[in-house]
N, C-alpha and C positions, 0 to 999 in steps of 0.2 A: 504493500500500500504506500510505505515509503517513496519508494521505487519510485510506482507510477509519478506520484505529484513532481516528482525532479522532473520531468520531461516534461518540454516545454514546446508546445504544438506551434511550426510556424506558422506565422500570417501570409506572408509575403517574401517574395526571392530578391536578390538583386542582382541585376542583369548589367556584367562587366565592361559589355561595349565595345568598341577600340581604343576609345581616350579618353582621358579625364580633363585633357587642356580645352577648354571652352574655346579657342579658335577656333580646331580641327573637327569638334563637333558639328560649329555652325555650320564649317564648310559642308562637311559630312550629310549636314539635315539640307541642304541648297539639293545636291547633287543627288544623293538618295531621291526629292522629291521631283525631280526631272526624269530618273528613269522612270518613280512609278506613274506620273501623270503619264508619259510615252506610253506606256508600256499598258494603264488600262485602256486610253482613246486607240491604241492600235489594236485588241484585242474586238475592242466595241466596234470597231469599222466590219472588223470580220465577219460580226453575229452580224451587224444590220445590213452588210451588203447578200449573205444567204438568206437571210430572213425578206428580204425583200425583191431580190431577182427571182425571178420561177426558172433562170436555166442552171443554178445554182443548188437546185430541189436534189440532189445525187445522195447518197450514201456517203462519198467521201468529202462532202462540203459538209455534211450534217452532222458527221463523226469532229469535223475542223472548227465549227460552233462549240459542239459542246468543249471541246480541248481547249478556243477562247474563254469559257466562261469557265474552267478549272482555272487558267491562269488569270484569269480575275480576281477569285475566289483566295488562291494562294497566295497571293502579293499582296493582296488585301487582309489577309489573316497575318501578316508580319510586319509589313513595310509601315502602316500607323503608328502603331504602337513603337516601331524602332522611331519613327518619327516623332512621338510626344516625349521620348527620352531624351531623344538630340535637344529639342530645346528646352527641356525642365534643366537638363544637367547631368540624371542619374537615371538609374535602370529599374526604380523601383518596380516589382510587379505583384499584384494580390494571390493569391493563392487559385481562386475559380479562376481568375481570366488566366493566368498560367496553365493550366488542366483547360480551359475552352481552346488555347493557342495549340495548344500541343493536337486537340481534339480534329482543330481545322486544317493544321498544318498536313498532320497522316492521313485526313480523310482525302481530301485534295491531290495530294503525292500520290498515295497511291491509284485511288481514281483514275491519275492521269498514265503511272505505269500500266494498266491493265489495258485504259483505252489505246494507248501506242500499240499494243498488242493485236485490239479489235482492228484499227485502221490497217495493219499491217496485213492480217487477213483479208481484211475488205479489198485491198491493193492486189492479195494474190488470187482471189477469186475474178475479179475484173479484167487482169493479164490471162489468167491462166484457163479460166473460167468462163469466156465471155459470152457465150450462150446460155448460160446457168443463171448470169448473175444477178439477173433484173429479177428471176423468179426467186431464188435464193434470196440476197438481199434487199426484201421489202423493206415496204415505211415500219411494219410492225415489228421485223427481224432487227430493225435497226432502233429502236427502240425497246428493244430489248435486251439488246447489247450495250446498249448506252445505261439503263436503270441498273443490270448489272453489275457494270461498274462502281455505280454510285452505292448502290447498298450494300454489297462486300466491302470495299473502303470503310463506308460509315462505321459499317459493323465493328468491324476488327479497330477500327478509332475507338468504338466506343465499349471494346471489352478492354484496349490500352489502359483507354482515361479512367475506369474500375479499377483495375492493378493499381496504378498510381494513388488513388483518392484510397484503396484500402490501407497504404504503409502509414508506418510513422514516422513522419518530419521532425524533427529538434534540433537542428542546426548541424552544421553551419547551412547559408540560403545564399551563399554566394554563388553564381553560374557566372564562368567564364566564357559567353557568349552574348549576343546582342538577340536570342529568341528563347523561347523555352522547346526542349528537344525534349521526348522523352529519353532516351539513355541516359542522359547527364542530369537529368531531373530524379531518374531512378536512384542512380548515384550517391544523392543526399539523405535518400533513406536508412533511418537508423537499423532497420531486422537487417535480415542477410539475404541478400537478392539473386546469385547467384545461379537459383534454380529458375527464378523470373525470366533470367538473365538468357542462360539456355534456349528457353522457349521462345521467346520476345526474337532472339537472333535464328532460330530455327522458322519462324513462321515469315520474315522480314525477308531471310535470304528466299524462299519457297516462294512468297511475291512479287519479287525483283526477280528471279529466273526466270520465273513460268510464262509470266510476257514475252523476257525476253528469249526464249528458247520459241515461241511463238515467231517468232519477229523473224529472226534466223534464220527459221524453217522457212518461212515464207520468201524470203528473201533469197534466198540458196533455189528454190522451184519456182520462182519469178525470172532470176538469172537465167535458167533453162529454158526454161521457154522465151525466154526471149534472145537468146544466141539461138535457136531454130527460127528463128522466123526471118522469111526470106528478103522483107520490104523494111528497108534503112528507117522511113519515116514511121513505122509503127515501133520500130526499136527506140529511136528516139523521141517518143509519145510514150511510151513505157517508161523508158526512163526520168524522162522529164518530172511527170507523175511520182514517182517514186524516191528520187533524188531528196526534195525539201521533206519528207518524211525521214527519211534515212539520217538526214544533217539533226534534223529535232530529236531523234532517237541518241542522238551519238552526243548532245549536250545534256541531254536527261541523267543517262546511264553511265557517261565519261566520269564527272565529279563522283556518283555513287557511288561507283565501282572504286575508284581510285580514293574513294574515302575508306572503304571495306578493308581495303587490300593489301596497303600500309599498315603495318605490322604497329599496334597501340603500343610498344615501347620503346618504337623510332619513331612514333610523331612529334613534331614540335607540339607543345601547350595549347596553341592557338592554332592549332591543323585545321582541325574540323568546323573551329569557327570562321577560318579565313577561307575554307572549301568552301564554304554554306555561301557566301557572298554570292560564290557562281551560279547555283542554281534558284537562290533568292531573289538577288535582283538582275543578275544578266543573261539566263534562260528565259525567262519569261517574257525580256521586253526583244529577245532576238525571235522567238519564233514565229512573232505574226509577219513580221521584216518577213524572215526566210519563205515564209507562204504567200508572200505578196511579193516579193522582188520581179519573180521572173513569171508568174501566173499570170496568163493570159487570161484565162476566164474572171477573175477579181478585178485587173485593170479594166476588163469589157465593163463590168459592173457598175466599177465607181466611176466612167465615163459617163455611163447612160441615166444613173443616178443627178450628175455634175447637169447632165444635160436636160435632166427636164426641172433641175433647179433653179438652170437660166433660165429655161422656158418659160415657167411658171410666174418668176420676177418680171418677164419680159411683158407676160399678158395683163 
């Protein structure tokens, strides 16, 4: 009984940041708020140029919405909150919104590893496929792949944020980063986690494969088929298509994997928080860019869009 009353339940974490000097913060909060303003208006242009073309109505524009509105979602589950720290000074963080971030953060990520998954499919049923495909993947098929996504995420976010809210916190509540992760959250728990630990890392790697062993597959019998095929321009139509996918996959799962892989008693201190920057804020405001650079069907879009907005001012 003793015991118990010594332990002292935290309220709130505090989240270390990169600096304490109040210059490099401001800078820090300028620049930060320039990606995420980019990075949501380029995401928004995506949903509303498919949400409002009907030749944009496909399987792989619709899969390309929802991955805008994961990267909305994600950037927006971090990038605030790192932003009201840059200008208060410090990292204070409460306990709920810590366990809500953490809830948004995994739902999101993973969400979006499973969807790179389904698009990848989607890409090798339409090369490989393309008599099938349209019967194959319906508006229903693809909504259902899409809610999949979201509700396994959620799930497994929300038997995380349980683990979490069952230990016991009594300090220290310092995190050497600028989010709340669960690992490094798990960390500050006083029982012994170890076995948490196991599992947490067995179900994590098992999510991060299984996409990408999808992906792979896909891609390796995408290849095939298209070194058979006799006409240059439908190789390069294939590939075309596939390409800005391929590049989104390879910043998703690049930091991941190279965060995984690196051996936890040759990281620097601040490894995994300086990796996190990658996929926090420079994945997300790169992949609407990479889906819009070279897409002919989006520039048609936001032409015809452009065009009857003259129009309309004109009349």
């Amino acid at each position: 009984m003793i015991e118990a009353e010594n332990f002292t339940s935290v309220k709130e974490f505090i989240l270390l940041g990169f600096s304490n000097d109040r210059k490099i913060q401001l800078l820090l909060f300028g620049v930060i708020l320039i990606f995420y303003l980019i990075t949501v208006l380029g995401n928004l242009l995506i949903i509303i140029l498919v949400e409002s073309d009907i030749q944009l109505n496909t399987p792989m524009y619709y899969f390309l919405s929802h991955l805008a509105v994961i990267e909305i979602c994600y950037i927006t589950s971090t990038v605030p909150v790192m932003l009201s720290h840059l200008m208060a000074g410090h990292g204070a963080i409460s306990f709920p919104l810590c366990i809500a971030q953490i809830f948004f953060v995994g739902s999101t990520g993973c969400t979006e590893s499973l969807l790179l998954g389904v698009m990848a499919y989607d890409r090798y049923l339409a090369i490989c496929s393309p008599l099938k495909y349209a019967v194959v993947m319906d508006q229903r098929c693809q909504l259902q792949f899409a809610l999949t996504c979201w509700v396994i995420a959620s799930l497994l976010s929300a038997i995380l944020d349980a683990v979490l809210v069952s230990q016991t916190f009594c300090g220290p509540n310092h995190i050497n980063h600028f989010m709340c992760e669960f690992p490094v959250v798990l960390k500050l728990s006083c029982g012994d986690i170890q076995f948490i630990e196991k599992i947490v890392s067995g179900a994590g790697a098992l999510l991060l494969l299984f996409p990408l062993c999808v992906i792979l597959t896909s891609y390796v019998l995408i290849l095939y088929s298209v070194s058979h095929m006799k006409s240059t321009v439908g190789q390069r139509k294939a590939f075309s298509t596939c390409g800005s996918h391929l590049l989104v996959v390879t910043l998703f799962y690049g930091p991941t994997l190279f965060i995984y892989v690196i051996p936890k008693s040759t990281s620097a201190p601040d490894h995994n928080k300086h990796s996190a920057i990658f996929y926090v804020l420079v994945a997300p405001l790169l992949n609407p860019i990479i889906y819009t650079l070279r897409n002919k069907d989006i520039h048609r879009s936001a032409r015809k869009i452009l065009q009857r907005k003259d129009f309309n001012q004109k009349t």
